[in-house]
MIMAR-476640 format. One record per residue: y, z, x of N, C-alpha, C, CB in turn; residue in one letter. Coordinates in steps of 0.1 Angstrom, whole numbers, plus 5000, padded with zeros to 4 digits. Each point is the difference from the previous one (the first is absolute). Glycine has a CB too. Layout:
<pts>
YZXYZXYZXYZXA/...
</pts>
This chain:
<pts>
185064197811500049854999498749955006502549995001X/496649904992499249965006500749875012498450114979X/500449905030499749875009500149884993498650125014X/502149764989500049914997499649905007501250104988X/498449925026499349925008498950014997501249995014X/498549864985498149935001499450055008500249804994X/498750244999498850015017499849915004498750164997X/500949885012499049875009499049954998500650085013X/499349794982498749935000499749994982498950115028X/502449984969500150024979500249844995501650294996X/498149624999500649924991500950004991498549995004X/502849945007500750044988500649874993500650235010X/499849744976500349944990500949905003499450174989X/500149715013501349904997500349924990499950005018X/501049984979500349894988499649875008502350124985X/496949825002499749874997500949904995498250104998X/501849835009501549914993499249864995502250095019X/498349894972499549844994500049905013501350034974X/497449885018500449865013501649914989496249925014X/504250064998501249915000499849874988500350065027X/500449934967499849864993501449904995497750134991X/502549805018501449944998500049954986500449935023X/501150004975500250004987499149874995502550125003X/497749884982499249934997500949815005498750244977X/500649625024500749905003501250014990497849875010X/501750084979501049994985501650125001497049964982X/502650135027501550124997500349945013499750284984X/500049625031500449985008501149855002497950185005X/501449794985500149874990501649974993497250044993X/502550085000501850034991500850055008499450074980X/500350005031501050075004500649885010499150264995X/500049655009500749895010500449924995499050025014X/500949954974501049884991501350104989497249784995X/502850365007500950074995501250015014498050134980X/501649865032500450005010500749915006498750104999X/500549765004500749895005500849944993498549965011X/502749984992501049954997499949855000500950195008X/498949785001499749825009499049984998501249995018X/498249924988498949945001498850085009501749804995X/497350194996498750125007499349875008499350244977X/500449885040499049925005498650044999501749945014X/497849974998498850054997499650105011499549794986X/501750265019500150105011500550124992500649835021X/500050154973500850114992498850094994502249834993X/496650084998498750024995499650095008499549794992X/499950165021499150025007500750175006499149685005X/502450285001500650184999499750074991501949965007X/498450034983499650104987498750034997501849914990X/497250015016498750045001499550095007499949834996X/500650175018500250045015498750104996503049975011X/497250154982499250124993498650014999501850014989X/497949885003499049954994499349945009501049984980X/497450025015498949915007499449874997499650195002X/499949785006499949845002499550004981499049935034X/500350114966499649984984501249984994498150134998X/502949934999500949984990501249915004499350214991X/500549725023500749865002499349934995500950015018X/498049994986498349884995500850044986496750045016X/503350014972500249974989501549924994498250215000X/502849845010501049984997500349815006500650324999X/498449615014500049855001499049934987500550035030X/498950094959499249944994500749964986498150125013X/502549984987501049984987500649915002500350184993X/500349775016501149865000499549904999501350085014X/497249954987499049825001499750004983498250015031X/501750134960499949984985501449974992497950155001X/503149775008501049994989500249864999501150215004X/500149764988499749844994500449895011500850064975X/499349965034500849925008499449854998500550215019X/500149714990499649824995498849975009502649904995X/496250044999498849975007500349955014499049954979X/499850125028500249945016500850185007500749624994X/500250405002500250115006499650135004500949884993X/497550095002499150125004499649965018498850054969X/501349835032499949965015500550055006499749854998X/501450185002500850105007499850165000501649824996X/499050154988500250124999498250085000502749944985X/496450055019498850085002499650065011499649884986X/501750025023499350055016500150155004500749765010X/500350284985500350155001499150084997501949964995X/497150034994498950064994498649965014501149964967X/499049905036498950035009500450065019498849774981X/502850245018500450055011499750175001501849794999X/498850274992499650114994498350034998502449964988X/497049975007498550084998499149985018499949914966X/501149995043499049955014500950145005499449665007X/501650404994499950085010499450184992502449825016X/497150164971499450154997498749945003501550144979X/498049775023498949995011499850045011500049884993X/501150085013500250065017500950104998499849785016X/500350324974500150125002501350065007497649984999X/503449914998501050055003500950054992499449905014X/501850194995500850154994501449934989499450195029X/500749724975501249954994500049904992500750085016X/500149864978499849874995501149855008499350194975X/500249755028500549915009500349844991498650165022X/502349774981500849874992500349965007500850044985X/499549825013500449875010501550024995497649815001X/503450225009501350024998500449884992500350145021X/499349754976501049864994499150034987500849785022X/498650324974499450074986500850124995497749945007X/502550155003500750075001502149964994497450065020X/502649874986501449884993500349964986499649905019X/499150084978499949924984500550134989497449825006X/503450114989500950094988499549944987502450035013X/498150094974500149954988501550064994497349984998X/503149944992501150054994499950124993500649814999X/500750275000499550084997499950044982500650055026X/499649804969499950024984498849985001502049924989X/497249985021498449984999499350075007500249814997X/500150305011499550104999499950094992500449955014X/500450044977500050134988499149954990502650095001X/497249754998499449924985498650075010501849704985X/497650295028499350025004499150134995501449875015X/499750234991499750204997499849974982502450205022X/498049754973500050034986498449934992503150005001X/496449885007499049994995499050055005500949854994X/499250225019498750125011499950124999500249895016X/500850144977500050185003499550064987502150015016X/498049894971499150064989498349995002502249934984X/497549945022498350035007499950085006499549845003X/501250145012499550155007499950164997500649855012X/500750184975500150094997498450034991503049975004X/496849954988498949964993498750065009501249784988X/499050185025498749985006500050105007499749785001X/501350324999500250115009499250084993502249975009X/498250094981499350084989498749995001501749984987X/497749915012498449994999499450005015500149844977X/500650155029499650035015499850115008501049844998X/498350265005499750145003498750025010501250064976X/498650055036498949985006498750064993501549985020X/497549914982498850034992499149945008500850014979X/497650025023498949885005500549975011499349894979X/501250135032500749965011498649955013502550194992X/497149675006498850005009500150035019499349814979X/502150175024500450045012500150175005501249774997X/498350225015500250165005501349985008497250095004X/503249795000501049955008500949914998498750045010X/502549994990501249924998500149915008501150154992X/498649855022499949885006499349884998500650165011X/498049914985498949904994500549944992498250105003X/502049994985500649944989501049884998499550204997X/501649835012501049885004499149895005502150155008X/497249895003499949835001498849974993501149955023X/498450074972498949954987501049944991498250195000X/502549854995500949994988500849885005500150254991X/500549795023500549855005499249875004501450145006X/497349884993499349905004500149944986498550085021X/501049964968500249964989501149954997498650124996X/502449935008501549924995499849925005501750124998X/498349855016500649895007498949874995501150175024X/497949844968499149874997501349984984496450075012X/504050064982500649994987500949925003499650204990X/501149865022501449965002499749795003501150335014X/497749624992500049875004499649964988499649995024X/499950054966499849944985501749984995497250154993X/503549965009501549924995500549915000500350115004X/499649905017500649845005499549894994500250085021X/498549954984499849834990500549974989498050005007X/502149864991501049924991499749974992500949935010X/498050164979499749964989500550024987498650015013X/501349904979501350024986499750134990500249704996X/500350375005499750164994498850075003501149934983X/498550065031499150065005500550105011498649814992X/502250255006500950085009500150164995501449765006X/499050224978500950104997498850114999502249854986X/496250095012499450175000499550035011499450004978X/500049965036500050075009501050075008498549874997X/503050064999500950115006500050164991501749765009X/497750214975499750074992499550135007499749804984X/498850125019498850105006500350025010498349934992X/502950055016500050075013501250105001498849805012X/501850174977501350134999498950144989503149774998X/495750214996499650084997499350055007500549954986X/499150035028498850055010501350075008497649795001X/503150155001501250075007500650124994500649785007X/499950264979500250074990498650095006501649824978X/497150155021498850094997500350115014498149794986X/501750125029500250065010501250095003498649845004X/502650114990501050105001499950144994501249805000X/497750224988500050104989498450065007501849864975X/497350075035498950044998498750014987501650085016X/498749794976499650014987498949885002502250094987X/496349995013498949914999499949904990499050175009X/501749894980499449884988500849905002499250144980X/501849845020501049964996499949855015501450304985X/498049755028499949905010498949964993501150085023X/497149954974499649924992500749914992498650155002X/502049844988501049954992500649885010500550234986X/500149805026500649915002498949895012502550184993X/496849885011498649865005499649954994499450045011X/500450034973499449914993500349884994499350164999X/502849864994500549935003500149915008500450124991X/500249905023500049885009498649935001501850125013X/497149974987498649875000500649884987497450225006X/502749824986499849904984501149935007499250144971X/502149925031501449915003499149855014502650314997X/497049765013499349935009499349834996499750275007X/499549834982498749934990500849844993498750324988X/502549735004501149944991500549875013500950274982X/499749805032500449865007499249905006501550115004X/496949994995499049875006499549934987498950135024X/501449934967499649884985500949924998499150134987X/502449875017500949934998499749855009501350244995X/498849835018499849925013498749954997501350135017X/497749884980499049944996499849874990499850225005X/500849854987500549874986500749935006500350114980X/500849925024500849915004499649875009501450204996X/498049845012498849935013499149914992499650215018X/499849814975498849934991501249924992497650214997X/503449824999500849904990500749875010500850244981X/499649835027500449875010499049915004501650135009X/497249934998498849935008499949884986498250255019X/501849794970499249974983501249885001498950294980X/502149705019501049925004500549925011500350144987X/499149895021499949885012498949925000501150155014X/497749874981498749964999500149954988498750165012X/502149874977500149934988501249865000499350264989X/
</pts>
C-alpha cells in the first residue's frame, strides 16, 4: 500500500467553490406573494431580502416608484431609495428603515397585481445582466459610488414633477441590477439613463418657470 500522507511543504489541491450568488429578486418575489396570506409588509420585504445586498433592495424601493400609483406619491414613496443609497455611502452592513415604514402594508391582492407586473421585467433584465467590464477592483468602492449616484436618482424621484419620476427610478434599479451582477455595460446604461432622466426634470422645471414668470408678467 502506498503512503497517503502529504509531504511537507507539497501543495495540496483544494476545491474551488463558486462565489455565492443569491437568488435572483424576481424568484424572491414569487415565492413571497406565493407565501403570504394577509397583508405584505414592508418588513415582511425587507426579511425576505435579509440575504441580499444593498443593491438588490436599491432595486427592489426602485420598482415600487415605476408603478402606476396616483401622482404625488413618489414623495413618499422615494424616500426609501434615497434612505437606502445614503447608508451604501457610509458603507454600512445592513439595511436600516424607519420602523413607521417598516408598518406600511399592501393587500395582498395588490401585492400580487404588483409581482405580476415586476417579475416579467426583472426576469427580462436578469438574463441580459451578467459580469462583464467591471470598472471596480472593490465592492466597497463600488457601493458607495453607485450609492452616491442613487441617492441624487433617488431625490430626482421625490420631486413632484408630473411624469418625471418614472425613469430615474428606471436608471437607478438598472445601476442597482448592474452592481448586483458586476456588469460594466449595463451600469453605463444606467447613468446614462439617469443623466437624460435628470436632463428631462430640469426641462420640465424649466418650462414650467418660464411659463408662469410669461404669465404673471403677461
Amino acid at each position: 500500500m502506498f503512503d497517503q500522507t502529504p509531504i511537507a511543504g507539497a501543495a495540496v489541491d483544494t476545491p474551488v467553490l463558486p462565489p455565492y450568488r443569491p437568488r435572483p429578486l424576481s424568484v424572491v418575489l414569487r415565492e413571497l406573494a406565493a407565501r403570504e396570506q394577509g397583508d405584505v409588509t414592508v418588513r415582511c420585504i425587507r426579511n425576505a431580502l435579509a440575504d441580499r445586498s444593498f443593491a438588490t433592495f436599491l432595486v427592489f424601493t426602485c420598482v415600487i416608484n415605476m408603478l402606476p400609483f396616483p401622482p404625488g406619491s413618489t414623495v413618499v414613496l422615494g424616500v426609501p431609495i434615497v434612505l437606502v443609497a445614503l447608508q451604501m455611502v457610509a458603507a454600512r452592513d445592513t439595511v436600516w428603515l424607519p420602523e413607521f415604514f417598516l408598518k406600511r402594508s399592501m393587500s395582498h391582492e395588490s401585492f400580487g397585481r404588483m409581482t405580476r407586473r415586476v417579475i416579467p421585467l426583472l426576469e427580462k433584465l436578469e438574463t441580459w445582466i451578467r459580469p462583464r467590464r467591471w470598472p471596480f477592483s472593490s465592492h466597497r468602492a463600488a457601493e458607495r459610488i453607485v450609492g452616491l449616484y442613487a441617492l441624487i436618482l433617488g431625490v430626482a424621484v421625490i420631486i413632484p414633477v408630473p411624469f418625471g419620476n418614472w425613469l430615474p427610478a428606471f436608471a437607478c434599479a438598472i445601476c442597482g441590477l448592474a452592481l448586483s451582477e458586476r456588469d460594466g455595460g449595463w451600469l453605463w446604461i444606467g447613468i446614462i439613463t439617469g443623466a437624460i432622466s435628470i436632463l428631462v426634470i430640469f426641462a420640465v422645471v424649466f418650462t414650467a418657470g418660464a411659463f408662469a414668470l410669461h404669465w404673471m408678467g403677461g
